[in-house]
Steps between C-alpha positions, in 0.01 A plus 500: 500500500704541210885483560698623211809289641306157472542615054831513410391424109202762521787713595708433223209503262444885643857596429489395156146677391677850690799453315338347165282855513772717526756402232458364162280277388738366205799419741621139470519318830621129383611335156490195378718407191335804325198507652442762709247579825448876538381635824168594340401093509679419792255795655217344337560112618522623850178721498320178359671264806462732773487918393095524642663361844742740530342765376257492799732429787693876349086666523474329816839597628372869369192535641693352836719773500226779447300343797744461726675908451126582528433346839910563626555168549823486649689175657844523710796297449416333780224313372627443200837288665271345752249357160871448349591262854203320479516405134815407538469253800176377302768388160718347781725738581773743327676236231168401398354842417788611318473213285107555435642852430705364252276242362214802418752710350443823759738696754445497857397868444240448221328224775552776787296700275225271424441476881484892553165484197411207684484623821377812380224372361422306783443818715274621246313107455474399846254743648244366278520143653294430804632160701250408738511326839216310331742397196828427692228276746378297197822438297624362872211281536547366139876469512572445865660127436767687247545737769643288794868365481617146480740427749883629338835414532777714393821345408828529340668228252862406368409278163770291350555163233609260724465355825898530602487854413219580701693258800764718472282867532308317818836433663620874415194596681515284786843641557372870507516622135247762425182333332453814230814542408504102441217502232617803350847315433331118387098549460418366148194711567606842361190685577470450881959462518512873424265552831723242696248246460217648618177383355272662700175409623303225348151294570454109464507394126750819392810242544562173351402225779841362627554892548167600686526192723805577628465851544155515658662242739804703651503706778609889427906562449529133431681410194418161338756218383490481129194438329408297203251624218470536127706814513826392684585476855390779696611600849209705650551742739163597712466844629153560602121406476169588519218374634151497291254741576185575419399842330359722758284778282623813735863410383412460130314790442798743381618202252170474367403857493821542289387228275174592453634848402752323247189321368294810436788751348490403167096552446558830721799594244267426223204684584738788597684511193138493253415750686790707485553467141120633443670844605721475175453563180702189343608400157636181392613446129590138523118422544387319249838462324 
């Protein structure tokens, strides 16, 4: 489905053809030396790169809005923060949405938005998809290996230069010194320090080999002498593990109902928006231009 957020140039390419419409066409936007570019061209350039783009995400985003105040579509707050949650934890958390935020150029309240038409849409979309015990059956059968889980091992690390450094953090910790606080002080690894270490869980072959060895090795709350790789010296501080399993299909069901769904949205959008726009009688300019 089409997510305005995921066209942050589209949206500045919209903003200019509103406001290029509206004023002047002979007013200057840039020089140079003497030469001058008037808005008139600078409309013009952007119509050629990307106007017909834009122009139908703003008759989609119409007809959208027609649909849904015809069927009352209507989605709580509730929803919306709980999409919000999980597309947060899916960026990696808080600092690293705000800086995707930034990166696309939009406000937290502009993406808050695009979920309420997302979700809105959704309510209208997903009564016309049918997900089968036949088709969640046959994607398990085809996919079952993917399914099951490698056996994991969740761990926390303190990453430094040199091996004297790293001496001097293991016998910190050996006296009692809090492990997260430690890598959050000395970690060379920024990413995982901020966490106090904590690198979650990974599978064999996520880690470099010195690193999985050791890990995979250690009992749970165990917390390794310093270890050697191409990184640095890591101290690695075990704190759980799980066994493999095999995919069971009564347990994977939801998951791949869910998927399956995900899968089948965007045709489902599709059809519903050709069909919705059939109701309208639509005129677009830029054709042919």
């Amino acid at each position: 489905m089409t997510k305005k957020w995921l066209y942050p140039l589209v949206i500045a390419v919209i903003l200019v053809i509103v406001t290029g419409c509206s004023q002047g066409n002979e007013e200057i936007v840039a020089k140079v030396g003497d030469e001058k570019i008037t808005k008139e061209e600078l409309y013009d350039t952007l119509v050629k790169a990307s106007g017909q783009q834009a122009l139908d995400i703003m008759i989609e985003d119409k007809v959208i809005a027609m649909e849904l105040k015809k069927e009352k579509v209507t989605v709580s707050d509730e929803e919306v923060e709980a999409e919000l949650a999980t597309q947060i934890e899916s960026v990696g958390g808080e600092e690293a949405f705000a800086a995707a935020l930034e990166q696309g150029g939009i406000t937290e309240k502009e993406f808050k938005d695009s979920i309420t038409e997302y979700l809105s849409i959704r309510e209208v979309v997903e009564p016309r998809i049918d997900i089968t015990d036949e088709d969640t059956k046959a994607y398990f059968d085809e996919n079952k290996e993917s399914l099951s889980t490698e056996d994991q091992v969740e761990a926390s690390h303190i990453l430094v230069e040199d091996e004297a450094t790293a001496k001097e953090i293991a016998k910190k910790l050996a006296n009692g010194e809090d492990f997260a606080t430690l890598a959050k002080e000395h970690s060379t690894d920024t990413g995982s320090a901020e966490k106090g270490g904590e690198l979650g869980y990974f599978s064999h072959g996520k880690m470099v080999a010195e690193f999985e060895e050791e890990a995979f090795s250690m009992e749970i709350d165990a917390i390794s002498e310093p270890v050697k790789t191409e990184h640095g010296y890591h101290i690695i501080h075990v704190t759980d593990k799980k066994a493999a399993k095999e995919a069971v299909y009564e347990d994977s069901k939801e998951d791949i109902e869910k998927l399956l769904l995900e899968e089948q949205m965007q045709t489902a959008y599709t059809d519903w928006m050709d069909e919705a726009k059939e109701k309208y009688d639509i005129e677009n300019s830029l054709l042919g231009k």
